[in-house]
C-alpha positions as CSV (number, residue, x, y, z in Angstrom):
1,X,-0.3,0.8,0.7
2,X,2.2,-0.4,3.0
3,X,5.1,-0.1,0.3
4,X,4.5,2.7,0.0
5,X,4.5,4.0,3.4
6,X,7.8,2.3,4.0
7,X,9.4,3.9,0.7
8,X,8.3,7.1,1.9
9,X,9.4,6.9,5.1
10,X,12.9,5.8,4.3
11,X,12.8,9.0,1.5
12,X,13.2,6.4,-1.4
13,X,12.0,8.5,-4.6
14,X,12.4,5.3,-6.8
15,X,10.7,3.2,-4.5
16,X,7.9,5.2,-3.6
17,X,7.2,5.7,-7.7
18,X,7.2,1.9,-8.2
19,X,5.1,1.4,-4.9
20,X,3.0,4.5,-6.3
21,X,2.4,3.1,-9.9
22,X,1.8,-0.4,-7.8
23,X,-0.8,0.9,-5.9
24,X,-2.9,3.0,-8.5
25,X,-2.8,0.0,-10.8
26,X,-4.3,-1.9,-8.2
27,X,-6.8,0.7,-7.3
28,X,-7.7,1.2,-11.2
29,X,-7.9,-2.5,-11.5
30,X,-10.7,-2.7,-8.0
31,X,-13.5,-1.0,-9.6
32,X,-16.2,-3.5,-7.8
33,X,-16.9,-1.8,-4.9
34,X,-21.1,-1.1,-4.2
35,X,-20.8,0.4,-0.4
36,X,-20.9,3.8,0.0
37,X,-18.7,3.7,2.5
38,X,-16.2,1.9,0.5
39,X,-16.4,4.8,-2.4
40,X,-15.9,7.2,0.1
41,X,-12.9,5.5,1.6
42,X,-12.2,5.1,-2.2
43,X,-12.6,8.6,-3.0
44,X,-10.2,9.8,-0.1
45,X,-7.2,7.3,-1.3
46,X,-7.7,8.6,-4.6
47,X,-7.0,11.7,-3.6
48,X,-4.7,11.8,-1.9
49,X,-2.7,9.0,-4.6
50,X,-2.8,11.8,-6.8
51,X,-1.1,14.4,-4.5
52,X,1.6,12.0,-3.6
53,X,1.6,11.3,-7.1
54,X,2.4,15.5,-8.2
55,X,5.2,15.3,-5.6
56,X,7.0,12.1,-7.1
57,X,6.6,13.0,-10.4
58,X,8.0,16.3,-9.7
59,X,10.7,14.6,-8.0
60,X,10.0,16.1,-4.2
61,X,10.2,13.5,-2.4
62,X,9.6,15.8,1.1
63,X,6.4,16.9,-0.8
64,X,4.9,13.7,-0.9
65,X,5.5,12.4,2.7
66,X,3.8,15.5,3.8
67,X,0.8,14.5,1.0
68,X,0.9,11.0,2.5
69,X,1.1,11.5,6.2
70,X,-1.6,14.3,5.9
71,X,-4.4,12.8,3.6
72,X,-3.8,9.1,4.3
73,X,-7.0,7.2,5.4
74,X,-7.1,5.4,8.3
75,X,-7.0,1.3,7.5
76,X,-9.7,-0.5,7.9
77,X,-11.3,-1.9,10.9
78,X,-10.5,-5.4,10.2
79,X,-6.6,-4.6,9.9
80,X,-6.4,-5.3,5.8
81,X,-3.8,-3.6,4.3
């Protein structure tokens, strides 16, 4: 997640996509989660992956910062990235 903060906060369209794919790969590949609140927390990364996801594919860079910075979940308590 943090890659992908940093690519879109420096405005680096090939970065963010590789940190994008990165990430839902990763997230694809985590499917053992029982806790509801995990799902949840699940569910809101999820979406908003795939509005940051519209705006890189489409090549708007500005789009997906705003996607990002709006619908990004908080990190965990513990302070895992």
């Amino acid at each position: 997640m943090k890659s992908l903060a940093d690519a879109l906060k420096s405005g680096d369209l090939d970065a963010a996509k590789e940190a994008y794919t990165a990430l839902t790969k990763t997230l694809e590949e985590d499917q053992t989660s029982s806790s509801s609140t995990q799902d949840s927390r699940k569910q809101k990364l999820t979406d908003m992956l795939s509005q940051v996801g519209d705006a890189l594919n489409s090549g708007d860079i500005s789009k997906a910062q705003e996607a990002f910075k709006s619908n990004a979940p908080p990190p965990p308590s513990n302070g895992a990235q």
